[in-house]
N, C-alpha and C positions, 0 to 999 in steps of 0.2 A: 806281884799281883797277876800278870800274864801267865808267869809258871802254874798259874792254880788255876787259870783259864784252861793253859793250855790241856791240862791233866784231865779236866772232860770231857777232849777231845782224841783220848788215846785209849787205845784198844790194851785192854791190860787181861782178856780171859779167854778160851776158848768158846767159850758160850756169847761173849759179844761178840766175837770175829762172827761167830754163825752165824746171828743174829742180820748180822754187816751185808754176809755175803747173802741170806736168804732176800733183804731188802733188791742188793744188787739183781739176784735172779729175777726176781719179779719185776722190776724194772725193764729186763734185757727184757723178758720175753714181750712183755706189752710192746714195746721198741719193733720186736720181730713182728707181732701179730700187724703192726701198722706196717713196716714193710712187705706183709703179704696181701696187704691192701693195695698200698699204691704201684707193686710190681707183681703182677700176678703172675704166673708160670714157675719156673725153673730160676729163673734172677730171685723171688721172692721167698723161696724156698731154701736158696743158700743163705741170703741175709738173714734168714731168720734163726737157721745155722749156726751162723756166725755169732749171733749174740747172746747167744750162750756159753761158748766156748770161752769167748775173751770173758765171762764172771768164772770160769771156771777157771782158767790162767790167774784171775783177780785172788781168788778165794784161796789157790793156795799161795801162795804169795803172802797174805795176809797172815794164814795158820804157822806159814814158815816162821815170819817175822814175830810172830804171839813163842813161840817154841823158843827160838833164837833170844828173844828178849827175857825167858824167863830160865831159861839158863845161866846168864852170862848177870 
């Protein structure tokens, strides 16, 4: 019963990993746009930076793992 849980919770296509990491980017950036609120200058500007990079670190990560699993 859990195993068949678990199964719609697993990334089995390149098109939902997108899907994943598109959710993810729009997420970061909202994330940034509030940190260039509550830190304006040069600090708000890398944070916001930042939060895309680590979906971009994420995203492939995930493609890897899509590739890897459907190989093996």
């Amino acid at each position: 019963m859990f195993a068949r849980i678990a199964r719609l919770f697993t990334i089995k296509t390149k098109f939902e990993a997108f899907l994943i990491i598109y959710g993810l980017g729009v997420g970061a950036v909202e994330r940034g746009v509030h940190y260039m609120q509550q830190y304006p200058g040069v600090g708000g500007k890398l944070l916001f930076l930042l939060c895309p990079v680590a979906v971009f670190m994420a995203g492939t990560r995930i493609l890897h793992s899509v590739e890897v699993s459907r190989e093996g």
